[in-house]
C-alpha positions, -999 to 999 in steps of 0.1 A, spaced: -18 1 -644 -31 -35 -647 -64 -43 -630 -64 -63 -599 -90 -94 -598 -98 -108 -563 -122 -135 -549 -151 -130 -533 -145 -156 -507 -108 -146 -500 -88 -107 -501 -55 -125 -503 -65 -146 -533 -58 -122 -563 -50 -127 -603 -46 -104 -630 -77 -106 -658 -59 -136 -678 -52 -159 -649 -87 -146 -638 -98 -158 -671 -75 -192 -673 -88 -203 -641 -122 -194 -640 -133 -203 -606 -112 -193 -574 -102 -210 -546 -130 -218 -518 -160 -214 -551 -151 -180 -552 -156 -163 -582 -133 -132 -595 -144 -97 -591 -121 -64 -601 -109 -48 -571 -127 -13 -592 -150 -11 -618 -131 12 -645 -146 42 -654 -155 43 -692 -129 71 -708 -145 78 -742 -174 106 -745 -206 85 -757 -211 107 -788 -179 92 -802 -187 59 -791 -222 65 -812 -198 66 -841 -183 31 -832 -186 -6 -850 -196 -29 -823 -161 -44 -824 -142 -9 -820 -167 -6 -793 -159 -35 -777 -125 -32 -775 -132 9 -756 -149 -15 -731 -130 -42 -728 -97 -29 -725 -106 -15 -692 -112 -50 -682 -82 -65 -694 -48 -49 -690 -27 -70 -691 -37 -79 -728 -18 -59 -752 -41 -37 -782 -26 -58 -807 -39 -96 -787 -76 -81 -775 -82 -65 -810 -72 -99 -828 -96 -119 -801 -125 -92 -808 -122 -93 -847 -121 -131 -848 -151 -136 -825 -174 -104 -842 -174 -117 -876 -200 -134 -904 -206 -158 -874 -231 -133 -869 -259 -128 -895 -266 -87 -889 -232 -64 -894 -244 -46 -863 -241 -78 -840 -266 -71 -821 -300 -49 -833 -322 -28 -812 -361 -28 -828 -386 -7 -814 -419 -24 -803 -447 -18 -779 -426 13 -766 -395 -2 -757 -365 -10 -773 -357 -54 -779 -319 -57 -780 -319 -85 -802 -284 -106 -784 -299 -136 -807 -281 -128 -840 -251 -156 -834 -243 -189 -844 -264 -208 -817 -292 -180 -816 -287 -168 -781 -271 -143 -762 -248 -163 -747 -230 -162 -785 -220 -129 -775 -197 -135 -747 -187 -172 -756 -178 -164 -793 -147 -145 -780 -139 -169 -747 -120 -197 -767 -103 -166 -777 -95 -152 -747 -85 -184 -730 -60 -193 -759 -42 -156 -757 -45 -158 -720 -28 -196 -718 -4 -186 -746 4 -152 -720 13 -175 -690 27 -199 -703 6 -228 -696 15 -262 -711 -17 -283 -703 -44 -291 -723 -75 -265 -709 -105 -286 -700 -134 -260 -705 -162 -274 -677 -200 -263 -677 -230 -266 -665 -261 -253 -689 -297 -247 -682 -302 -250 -727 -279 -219 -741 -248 -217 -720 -237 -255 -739 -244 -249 -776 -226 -217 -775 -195 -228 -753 -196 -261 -776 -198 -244 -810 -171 -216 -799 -144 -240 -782 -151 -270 -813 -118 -280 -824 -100 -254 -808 -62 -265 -804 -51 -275 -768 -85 -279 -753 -119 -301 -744 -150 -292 -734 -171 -311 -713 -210 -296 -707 -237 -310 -685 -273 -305 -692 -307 -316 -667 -321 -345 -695 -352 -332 -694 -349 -302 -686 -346 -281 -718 -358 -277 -745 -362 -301 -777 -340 -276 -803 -315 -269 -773 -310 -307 -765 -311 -313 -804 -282 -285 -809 -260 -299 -781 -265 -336 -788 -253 -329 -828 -226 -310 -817 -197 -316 -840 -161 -316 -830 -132 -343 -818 -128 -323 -783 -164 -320 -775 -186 -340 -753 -222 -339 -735 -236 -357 -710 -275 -352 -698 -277 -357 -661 -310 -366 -642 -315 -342 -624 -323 -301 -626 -296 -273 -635 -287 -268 -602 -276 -303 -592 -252 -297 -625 -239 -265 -617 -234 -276 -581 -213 -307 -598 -193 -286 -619 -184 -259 -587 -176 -292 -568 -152 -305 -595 -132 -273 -594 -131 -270 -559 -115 -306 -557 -73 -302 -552 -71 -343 -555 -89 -342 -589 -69 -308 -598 -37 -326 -591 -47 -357 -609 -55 -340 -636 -22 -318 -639 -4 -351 -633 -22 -361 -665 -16 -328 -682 -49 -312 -680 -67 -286 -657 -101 -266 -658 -112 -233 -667 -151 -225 -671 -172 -214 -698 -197 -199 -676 -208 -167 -668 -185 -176 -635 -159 -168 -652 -149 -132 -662 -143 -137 -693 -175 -141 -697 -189 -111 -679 -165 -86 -699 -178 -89 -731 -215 -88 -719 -208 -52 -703 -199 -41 -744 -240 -45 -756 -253 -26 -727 -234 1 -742 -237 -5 -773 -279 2 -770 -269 31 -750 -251 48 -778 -271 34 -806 -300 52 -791 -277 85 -789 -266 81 -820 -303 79 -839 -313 110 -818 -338 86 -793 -322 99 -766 -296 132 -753 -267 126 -740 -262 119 -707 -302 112 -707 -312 83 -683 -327 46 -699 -341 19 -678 -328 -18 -685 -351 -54 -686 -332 -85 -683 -349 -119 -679 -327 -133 -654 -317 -170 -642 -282 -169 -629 -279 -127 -624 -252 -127 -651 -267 -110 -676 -277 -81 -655 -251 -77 -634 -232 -71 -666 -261 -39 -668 -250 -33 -636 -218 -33 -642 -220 -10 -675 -239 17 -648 -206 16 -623 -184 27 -655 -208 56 -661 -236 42 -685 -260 65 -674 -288 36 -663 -316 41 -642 -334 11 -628 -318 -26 -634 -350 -41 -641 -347 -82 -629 -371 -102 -645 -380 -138 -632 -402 -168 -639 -422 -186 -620 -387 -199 -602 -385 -162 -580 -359 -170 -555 -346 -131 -572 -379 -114 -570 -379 -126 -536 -347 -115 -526 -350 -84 -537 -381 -80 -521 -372 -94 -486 -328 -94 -483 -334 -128 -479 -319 -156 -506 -340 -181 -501 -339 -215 -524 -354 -242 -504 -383 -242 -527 -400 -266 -556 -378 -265 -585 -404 -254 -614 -401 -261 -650 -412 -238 -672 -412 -228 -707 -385 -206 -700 -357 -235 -689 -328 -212 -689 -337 -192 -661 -355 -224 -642 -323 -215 -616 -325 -217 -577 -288 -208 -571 -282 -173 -589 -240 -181 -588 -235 -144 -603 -252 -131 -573 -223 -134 -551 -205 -111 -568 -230 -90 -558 -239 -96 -529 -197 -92 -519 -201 -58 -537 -228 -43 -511 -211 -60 -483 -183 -37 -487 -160 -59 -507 -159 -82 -475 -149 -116 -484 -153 -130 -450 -191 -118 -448 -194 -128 -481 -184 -162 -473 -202 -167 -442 -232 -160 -467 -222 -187 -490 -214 -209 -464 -253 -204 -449 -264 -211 -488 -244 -243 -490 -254 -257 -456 -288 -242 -452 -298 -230 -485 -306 -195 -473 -290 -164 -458 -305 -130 -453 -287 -99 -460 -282 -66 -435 -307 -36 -437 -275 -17 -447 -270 -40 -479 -306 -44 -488 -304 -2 -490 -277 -5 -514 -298 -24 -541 -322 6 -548 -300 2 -584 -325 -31 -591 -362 -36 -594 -376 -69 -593 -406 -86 -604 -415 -121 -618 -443 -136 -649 -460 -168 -645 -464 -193 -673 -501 -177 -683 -484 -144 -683 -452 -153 -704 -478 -167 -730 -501 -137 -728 -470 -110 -740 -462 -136 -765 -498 -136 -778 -504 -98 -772 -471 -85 -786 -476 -106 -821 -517 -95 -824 -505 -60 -819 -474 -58 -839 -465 -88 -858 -433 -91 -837 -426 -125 -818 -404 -130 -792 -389 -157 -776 -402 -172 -742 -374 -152 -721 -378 -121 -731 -415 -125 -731 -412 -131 -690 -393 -94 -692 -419 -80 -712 -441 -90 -693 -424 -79 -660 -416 -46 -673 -454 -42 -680 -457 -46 -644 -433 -24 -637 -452 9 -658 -483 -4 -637 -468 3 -603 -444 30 -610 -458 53 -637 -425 55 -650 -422 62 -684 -380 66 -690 -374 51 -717 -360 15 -719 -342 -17 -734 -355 -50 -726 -327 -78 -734 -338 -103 -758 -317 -132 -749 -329 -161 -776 -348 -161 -809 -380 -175 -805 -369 -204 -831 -353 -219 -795 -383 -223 -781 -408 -228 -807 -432 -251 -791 -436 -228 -766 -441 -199 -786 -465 -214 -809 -485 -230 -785 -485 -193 -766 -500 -178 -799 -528 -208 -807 -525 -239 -787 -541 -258 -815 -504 -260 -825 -493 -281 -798 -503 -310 -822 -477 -300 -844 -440 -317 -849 -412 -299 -841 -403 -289 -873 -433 -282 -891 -437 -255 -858 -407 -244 -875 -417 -235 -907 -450 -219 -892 -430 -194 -876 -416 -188 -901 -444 -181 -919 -459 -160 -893 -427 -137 -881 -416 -133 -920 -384 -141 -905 -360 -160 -919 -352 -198 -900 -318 -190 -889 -291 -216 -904 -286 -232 -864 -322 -245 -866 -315 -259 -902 -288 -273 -899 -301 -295 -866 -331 -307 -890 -318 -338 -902 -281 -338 -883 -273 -372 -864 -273 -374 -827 -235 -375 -817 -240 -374 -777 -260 -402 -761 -241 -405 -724 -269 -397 -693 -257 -399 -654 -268 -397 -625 -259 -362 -608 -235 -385 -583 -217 -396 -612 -203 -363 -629 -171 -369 -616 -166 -403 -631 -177 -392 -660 -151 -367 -664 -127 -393 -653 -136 -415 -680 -137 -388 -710 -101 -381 -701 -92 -415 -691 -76 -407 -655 
């Protein structure tokens, strides 16, 4: 029986996974939630036995029924290939006494390769499936990782364009450096001045616009997302959750049916609510560990019920999570409201108009799932600094503010279950920042020789992404004003 989707802001609005996935964002800026969370129907100790990609499809079929074997397995085996420089995908290295599950092993270096390597994928089957005839204008917002991934998977990719918005100066140099070289006749960038937010507020308001919708079908285009608001990209990020679970099983770490805790360094609560999502199936999780910077409106929220972003907007060496507006959240937040659009969207209405809502006791008691906790810019550098002088092993800003936060977590709680921290990026993203958290005398350094001195240090390879941005042109020059994201789009499609 196919799986039901439905918005969070409106019961009646429903879609199966593939119009789900086509359209990206519903109606009202909802987003698209199953009406149940499958159960997963394959013991674990097989799954131990499993290639990430047979794995992926145990998980993702679940999701999306109303693809047939023969379409997801094609999607899956074109998006899990040599793309990705380990076999296993994705790698899970002991350190410290935790697990790192290394998402970073893609084209672009971050996790977000995992979900947007199969998307273009996934769209293409899915506009193939219901018959759509216009040309699919993919249209993000990025905080650094979200662009380079959806630009390098959807380059060239027959009957669509993508169109990402980045905060000009709010990333950092090799993420601005990967999107502005981007290659590809369909792809274009456009720095805006102004934070994350005011882009991914742009974006939500351009798909919530039915005179811009109809002027574009009139034209022969309309918008899906690349985003983690889309389900299509949440499915495949439920797959490496699993994945650590049984790779632990099957090198004898942990028995079956034993409990792990889960870190995830979290900006817009994708990423974990995919953790969270993996527990509903049956994954047997214990505590959904949410990890924030210095930008805590989730440490906060978990702490108090109340969502809260009128606040300074900080920037920090960890830009993609430097979010005020958690969009994933909602989904959520519509979860522990009892699947009750029209509480759900009185919350979202409070967001918009006051930029804060607070949630019922009775909600706030159904988030015992989620611990949360936040690191500040000295303490991000500090389990940069400590984890290398103790093990060699350097990690990337991001998953240095969860390492740090899961520190704090063993300090209150005494609780030694064992557990996976998500390491979203490879410290070559962010090497300024990582350098200059191991010896600030290497702030002085370019770029690139920073590079080459991580190299040096780590004994790790430079992935080819950061070589091949060494000497590559600039190919995206266009900056706007956050008021002027519409015309933009206007102009790059010349309505």
């Amino acid at each position: 029986m196919d799986l039901i989707y439905r918005s969070t802001r409106n019961d009646k609005e429903t879609a199966t996974a593939s119009q789900a996935i086509l359209k990206g964002l519903a109606g009202q800026g909802g987003l698209f939630v199953p009406e149940r969370i499958p159960r997963l129907d394959v013991p674990f100790e097989e799954l131990s036995r499993m290639t990430y990609q047979e794995l992926a499809y145990e998980v993702m079929k679940l999701f999306l029924t109303d693809f047939t074997e023969d379409e997801l397995k094609s999607c899956i085996r074109s998006a899990y290939d040599k793309k990705f420089d380990t076999p296993g995908i994705a790698e899970l290295v002991k350190k410290d006494g935790a697990w790192f599950l290394e998402l970073f092993h893609g084209s672009t270096i971050a996790f977000k390769d995992m979900a947007l390597s199969i998307l273009p994928y996934l769209l293409t089957t899915s506009a193939r499936k219901n018959n759509i005839k216009n040309e699919i204008v993919i249209l993000t917002a990025t905080s650094g990782d979200t662009g380079k991934a959806a630009l390098a998977g959807f380059a060239d990719v027959p009957g669509t364009k993508i169109i990402v918005f980045y905060p000009k100066n709010g990333v950092s140099p090799i993420q601005e450096k990967q999107m502005v070289t981007q290659r590809g006749k369909n792809t274009y960038v456009v720095g805006i001045h102004g934070n994350f937010d005011d882009a991914q507020t742009g974006v939500k308001k351009m798909f919530s616009d039915p005179e811009l919708a109809d002027e574009m079908d009139k034209a022969g285009y309309q918008f899906s997302s690349a985003n983690s608001i889309n389900i299509g990209r949440l499915v495949p990020q439920i797959v490496y959750y699993v994945y650590s679970y049984v790779q632990l099983l099957g090198r004898g770490e942990i028995s079956p049916g034993e409990e792990i805790n889960i870190v995830v360094p979290t900006g817009n609560f994708g990423n974990i609510l995919a953790a969270y999502y993996a527990k509903n199936m049956g994954l047997p999780a214990a505590k959904l560990i949410c990890a924030s910077n210095e930008n805590k409106v989730l440490f906060d929220f978990f702490k108090t019920g109340c969502y809260d972003r009128n606040r300074d907007f900080i920037l920090t060496s960890s830009p993609s999570m430097d979010i005020l507006i958690s969009s994933n959240l909602e989904r959520l937040i519509y979860q522990i409201a009892g699947e009750d659009a029209k509480k759900n969207l009185s919350f979202m209405k409070e967001l918009n108009e006051k930029g804060i809502y607070t949630i019922t006791d009775t909600m706030k008691s159904r988030l015992k799932d989620f611990y949360g906790n936040y690191a500040d810019e000295e303490e991000t550098a500090a389990a940069i600094r400590d984890m290398y002088r103790e093990t060699g092993y350097i990690m990337d800003t991001h998953t240095a503010v969860a390492s740090a936060v899961y520190k704090k977590y063993l300090s209150e709680t005494g609780d030694l279950t064992k557990t996976v921290i998500a390491s979203t990026a490879s410290p070559y993203k962010f090497s300024r920042s990582v350098m200059r958290a191991i010896d600030p005398a290497f702030d002085s350094r370019e770029d690139f020789e920073l590079v080459d001195e991580l190299c040096r240090l780590s004994g790790v390879k430079i992935p080819q992404a950061i070589e091949d941005i060494r000497t590559a042109p600039v190919l995206h020059d266009t900056v706007c004003g956050k008021e002027d994201m519409c015309k933009e789009v206007k102009r790059i499609l010349s309505l």
